[in-house]
Structure formats: C-alpha cells, structure tokens
N, C-alpha and C positions, 0 to 999 in steps of 0.2 A: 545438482548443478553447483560449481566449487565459484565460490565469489574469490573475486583477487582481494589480497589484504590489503589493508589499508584504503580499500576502497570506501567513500562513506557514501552508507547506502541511502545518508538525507537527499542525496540530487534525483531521488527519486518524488519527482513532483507531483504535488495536488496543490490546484487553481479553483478556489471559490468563483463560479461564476454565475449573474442571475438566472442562468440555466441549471444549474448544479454545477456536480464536480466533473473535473478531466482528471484521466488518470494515464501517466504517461510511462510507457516502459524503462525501464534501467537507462540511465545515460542518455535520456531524450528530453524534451522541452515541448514549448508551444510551437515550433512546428512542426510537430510531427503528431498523425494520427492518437487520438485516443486510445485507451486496448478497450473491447467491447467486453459487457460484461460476460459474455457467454465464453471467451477467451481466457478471460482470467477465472474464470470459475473451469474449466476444462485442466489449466496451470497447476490451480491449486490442485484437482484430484488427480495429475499424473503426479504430486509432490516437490512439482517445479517450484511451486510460489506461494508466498502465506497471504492471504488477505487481511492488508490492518483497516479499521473502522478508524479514523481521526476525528468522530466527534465524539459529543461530551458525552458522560457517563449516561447522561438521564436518557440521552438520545438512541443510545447503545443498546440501552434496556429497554426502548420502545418498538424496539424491529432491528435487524441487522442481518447481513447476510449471513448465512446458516458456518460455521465454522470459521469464521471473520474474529479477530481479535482484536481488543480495545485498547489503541494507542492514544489515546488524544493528542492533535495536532501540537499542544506544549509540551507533550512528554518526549515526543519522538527523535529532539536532540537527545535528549539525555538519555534515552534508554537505544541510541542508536548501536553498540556493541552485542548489546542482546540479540537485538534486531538481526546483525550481521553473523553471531554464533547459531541462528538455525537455519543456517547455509543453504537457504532456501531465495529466491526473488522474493522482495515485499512488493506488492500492488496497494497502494494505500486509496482510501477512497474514501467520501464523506456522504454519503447519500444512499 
C-alpha cells in the first residue's frame, strides 16, 4: 500500500478512553467506527499495516500484541518519518 507523501501519518488517532483505546483508521476520527482488532491483525498479516503499541516501555514488556512495535505515545511525533518509510498503514493502539 504506497502512502502519499507528505502525508502525516500522526492524524492517525488513538483516544484514551475509561474504556480503553479507539483505534481509528487513516484519515478518520471519532466518528467513525473503530477497526476491530481482528481487522487490524488480518492488515498486519496481508503486510497492509504495522501495529504500533503507544504505551510505555514497562507496559510493552508486560504483554503486547504478538508483532506490535513500541512507539510511545511521546515518540510518535518525532519518529513519524520512519513511521511513514515502512510504507505500510500504522494502526496504533494502547491496550
């Protein structure tokens, strides 16, 4: 899947909510459906999408989903280029 450049792939949102996290697809917001995790894990193994972990290290290392990479919620400005060079969809998620 080719990302447009210059796209930044931060408007891809995660919502702390006292239910856990929303994970919202490319280009969407709060109104629009959730992606379930059975979706983004189907993503990830066609090679469509990478899953980032946004919480803290200690969290990361206490369970996380099985091929899920650890961005922390404060890195993922700054390491949003990377993010966009594995020209994959990010599904970011905290839970």
């Amino acid at each position: 899947m080719a990302l447009r450049p210059g796209r930044l792939l931060v408007l891809l949102l995660v919502t702390l909510t006292p239910l856990g996290c929303v994970i919202w697809p490319q280009g969407a917001g709060p109104d629009t459906a959730a992606v379930p995790l059975a979706e983004a894990l189907q993503r990830r193994d066609r090679g469509e999408a990478v899953l980032i972990d946004v919480r803290s290290r200690e969290a990361y290392a206490a369970g996380h989903v099985p091929g899920a990479l650890n961005i922390t919620s404060s890195e993922i400005e700054g390491r949003a280029a990377e993010i966009r060079r594995m020209g994959r969809l990010p599904i970011l998620y905290c839970g």
